[in-house]
C-alpha positions as CSV (number, residue, x, y, z in Angstrom):
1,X,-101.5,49.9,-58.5
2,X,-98.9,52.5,-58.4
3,X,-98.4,53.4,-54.6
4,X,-98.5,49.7,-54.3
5,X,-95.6,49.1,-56.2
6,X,-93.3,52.1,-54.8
7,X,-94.6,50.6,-51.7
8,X,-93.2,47.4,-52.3
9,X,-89.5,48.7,-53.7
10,X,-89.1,50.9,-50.8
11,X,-89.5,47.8,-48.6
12,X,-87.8,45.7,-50.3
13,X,-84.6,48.9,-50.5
14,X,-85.3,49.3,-46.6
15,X,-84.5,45.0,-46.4
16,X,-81.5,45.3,-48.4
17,X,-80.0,47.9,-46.0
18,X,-81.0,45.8,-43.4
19,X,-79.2,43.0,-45.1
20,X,-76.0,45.0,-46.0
21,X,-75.9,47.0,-42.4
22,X,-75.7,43.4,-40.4
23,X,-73.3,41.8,-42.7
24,X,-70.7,45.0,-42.2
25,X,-71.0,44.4,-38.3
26,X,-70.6,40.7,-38.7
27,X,-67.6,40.9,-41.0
28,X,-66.3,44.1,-38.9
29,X,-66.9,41.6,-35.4
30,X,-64.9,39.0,-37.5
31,X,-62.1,41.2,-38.2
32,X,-61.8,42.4,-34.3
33,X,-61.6,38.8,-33.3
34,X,-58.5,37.8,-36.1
35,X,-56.7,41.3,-34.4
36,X,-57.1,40.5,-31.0
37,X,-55.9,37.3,-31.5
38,X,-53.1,38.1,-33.8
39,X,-52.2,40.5,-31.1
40,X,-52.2,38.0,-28.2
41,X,-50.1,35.6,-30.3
42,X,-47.6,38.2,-30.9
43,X,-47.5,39.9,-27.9
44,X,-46.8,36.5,-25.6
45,X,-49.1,36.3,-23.9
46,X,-50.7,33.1,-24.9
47,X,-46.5,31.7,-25.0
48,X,-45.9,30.0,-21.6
49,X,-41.3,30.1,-21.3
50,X,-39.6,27.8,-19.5
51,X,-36.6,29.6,-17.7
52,X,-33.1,27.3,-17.0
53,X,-32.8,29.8,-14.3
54,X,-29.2,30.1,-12.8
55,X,-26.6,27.6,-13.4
56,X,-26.5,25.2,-9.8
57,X,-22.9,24.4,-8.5
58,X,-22.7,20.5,-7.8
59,X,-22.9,20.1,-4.2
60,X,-20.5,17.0,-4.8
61,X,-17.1,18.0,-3.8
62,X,-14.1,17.8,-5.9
63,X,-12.2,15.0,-4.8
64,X,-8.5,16.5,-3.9
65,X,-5.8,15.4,-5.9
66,X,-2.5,13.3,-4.3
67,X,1.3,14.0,-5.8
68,X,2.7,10.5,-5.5
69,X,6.3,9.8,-6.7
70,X,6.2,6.5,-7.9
71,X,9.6,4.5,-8.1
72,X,11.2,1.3,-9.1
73,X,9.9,-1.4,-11.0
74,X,7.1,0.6,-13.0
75,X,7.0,1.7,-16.7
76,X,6.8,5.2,-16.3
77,X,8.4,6.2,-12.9
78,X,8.5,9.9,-11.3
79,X,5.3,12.3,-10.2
80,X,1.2,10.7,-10.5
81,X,-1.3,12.6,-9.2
82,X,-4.1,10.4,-7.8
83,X,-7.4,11.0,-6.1
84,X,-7.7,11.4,-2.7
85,X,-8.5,8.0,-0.5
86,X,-6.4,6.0,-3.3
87,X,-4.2,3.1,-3.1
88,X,-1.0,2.1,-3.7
89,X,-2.0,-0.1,-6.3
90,X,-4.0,3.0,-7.8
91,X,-0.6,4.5,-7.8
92,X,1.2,1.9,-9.3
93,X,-1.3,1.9,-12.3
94,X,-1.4,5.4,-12.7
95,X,2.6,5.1,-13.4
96,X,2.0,3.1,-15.9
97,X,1.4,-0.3,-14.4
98,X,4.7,-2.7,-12.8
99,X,6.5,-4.2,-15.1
100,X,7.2,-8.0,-15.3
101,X,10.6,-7.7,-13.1
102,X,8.4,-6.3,-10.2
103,X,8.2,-7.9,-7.2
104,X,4.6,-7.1,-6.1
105,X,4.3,-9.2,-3.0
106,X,6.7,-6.9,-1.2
107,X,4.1,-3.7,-1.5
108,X,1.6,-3.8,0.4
109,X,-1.3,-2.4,-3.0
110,X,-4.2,-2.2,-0.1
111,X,-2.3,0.6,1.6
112,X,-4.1,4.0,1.3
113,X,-1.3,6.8,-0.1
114,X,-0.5,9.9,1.0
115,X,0.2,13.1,-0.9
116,X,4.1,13.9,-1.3
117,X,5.0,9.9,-0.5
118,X,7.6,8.3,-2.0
119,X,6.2,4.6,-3.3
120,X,9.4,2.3,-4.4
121,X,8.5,-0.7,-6.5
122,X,11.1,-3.2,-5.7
123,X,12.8,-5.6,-8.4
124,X,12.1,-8.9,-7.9
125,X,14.8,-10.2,-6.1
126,X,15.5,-7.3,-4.2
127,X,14.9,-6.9,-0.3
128,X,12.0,-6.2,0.7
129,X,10.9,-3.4,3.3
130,X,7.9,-5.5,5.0
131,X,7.1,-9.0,4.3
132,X,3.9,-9.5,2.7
133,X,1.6,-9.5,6.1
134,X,3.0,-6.3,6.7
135,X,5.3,-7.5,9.5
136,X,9.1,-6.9,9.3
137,X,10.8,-8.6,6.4
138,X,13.3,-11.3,7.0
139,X,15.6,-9.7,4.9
140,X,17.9,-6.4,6.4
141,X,16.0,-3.2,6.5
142,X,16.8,-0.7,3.4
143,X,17.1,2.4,5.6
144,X,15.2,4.3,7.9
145,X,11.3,4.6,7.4
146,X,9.8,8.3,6.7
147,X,7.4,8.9,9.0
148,X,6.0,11.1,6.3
149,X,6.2,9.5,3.1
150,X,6.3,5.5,4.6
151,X,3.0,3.5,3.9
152,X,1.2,1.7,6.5
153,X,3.0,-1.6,5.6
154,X,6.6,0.1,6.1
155,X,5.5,2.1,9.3
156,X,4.6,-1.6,10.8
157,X,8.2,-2.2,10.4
158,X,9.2,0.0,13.3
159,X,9.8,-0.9,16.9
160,X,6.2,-0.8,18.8
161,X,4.0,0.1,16.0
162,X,1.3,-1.9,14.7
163,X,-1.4,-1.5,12.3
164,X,-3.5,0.8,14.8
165,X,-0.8,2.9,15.7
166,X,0.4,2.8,11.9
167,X,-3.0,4.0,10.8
168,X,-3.3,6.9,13.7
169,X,0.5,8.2,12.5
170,X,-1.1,8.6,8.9
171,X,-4.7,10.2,9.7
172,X,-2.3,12.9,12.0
173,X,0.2,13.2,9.1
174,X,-2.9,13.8,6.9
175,X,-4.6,16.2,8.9
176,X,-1.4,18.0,10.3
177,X,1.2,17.6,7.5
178,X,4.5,16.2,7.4
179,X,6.5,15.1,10.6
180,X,9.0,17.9,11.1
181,X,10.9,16.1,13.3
182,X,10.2,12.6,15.4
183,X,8.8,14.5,18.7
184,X,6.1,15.1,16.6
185,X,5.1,11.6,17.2
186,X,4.6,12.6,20.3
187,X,1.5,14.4,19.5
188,X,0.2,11.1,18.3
189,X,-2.0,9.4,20.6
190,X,-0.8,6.1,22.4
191,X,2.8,6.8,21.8
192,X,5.1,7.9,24.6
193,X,8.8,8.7,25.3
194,X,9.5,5.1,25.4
195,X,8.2,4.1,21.8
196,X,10.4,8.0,21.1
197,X,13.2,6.1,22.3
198,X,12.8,3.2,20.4
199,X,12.6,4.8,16.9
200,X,15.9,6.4,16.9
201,X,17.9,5.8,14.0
202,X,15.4,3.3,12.3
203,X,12.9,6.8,11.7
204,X,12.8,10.0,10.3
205,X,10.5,12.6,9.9
């Protein structure tokens, strides 16, 4: 009865250690698992970053700025600076807007602007330089037209020039720069000695 019972505790012992062995490696697996995935977590490597990368330049070009001196019949005459491409009426409303003694009709507002131009806002009342289709007014001229600074509407005032040869004077002007004196125009295509001839005294550069 005896061996039988020492035989039965040492089994039973023998289970235990059993028992106690395979719960250390489970709890000891368990414990590598929480660590290696601690580690991942903290070491990035399950953290996916978005980069902004470099800062892109806007292939859209800044649009070059115009000095216009606005004059006359405006609220706040003297120096606007207005995007390139603009109008004289973006001109006039950059100055402030005309006032109510302005005579609008004599300016032509569709005209494009140039940069350094001088744009006079007549009273109402006053003579005009160009009627309003552009044409030469009925009234006397004011003085001599800038090749330079005149719009469209004021160059169309001049002996032999019309709208097309009005609107060539301004793209060279605007590619070239100002007329440094009126054999310049010269360099103009479609004008000649005799269209020269016929500015002097009612042009300038």
């Amino acid at each position: 009865m005896e061996p039988l019972l020492a035989d039965l505790i040492a089994r039973a012992g023998a289970a235990r250690r059993r028992l106690l062995i395979g719960g250390g490696l489970a709890l000891a697996l368990v414990v590598l698992v929480v660590a290696v995935a601690l580690s991942a977590a903290s070491g990035g490597g399950g953290t996916v970053r978005v980069s902004a990368g470099p800062a892109r330049s806007s292939s859209v070009p800044t649009p070059t700025a115009l000095l216009v001196q606005v004059t006359g019949a405006v609220r706040h005459p003297g120096l606007v600076a207005v995007p390139d491409g603009s109008r004289a009426v973006d001109a006039i409303a950059a100055a402030g807007g005309a006032t109510t003694a302005a005579d609008e009709s004599s300016v032509n507002l569709a005209a494009r602007v140039v940069d350094g131009q001088q744009l006079a806002v007549p009273v109402r009342g006053a003579a005009p330089a160009a009627g309003p289709s552009g044409g030469a007014a009925s009234g006397a001229a004011t003085g001599p037209v800038s090749l330079s600074a005149g719009t469209e509407a004021e160059l169309e005032t001049l002996p032999r020039i019309g709208p097309a040869m009005a609107a060539r004077i301004i793209a060279w002007r605007t590619a070239n720069g100002p007329f440094r004196s009126l054999n310049d125009l010269l360099k103009v295509g479609g004008i000649g000695p005799k269209t020269l001839a016929g500015l002097q005294g009612v042009a300038t550069p």
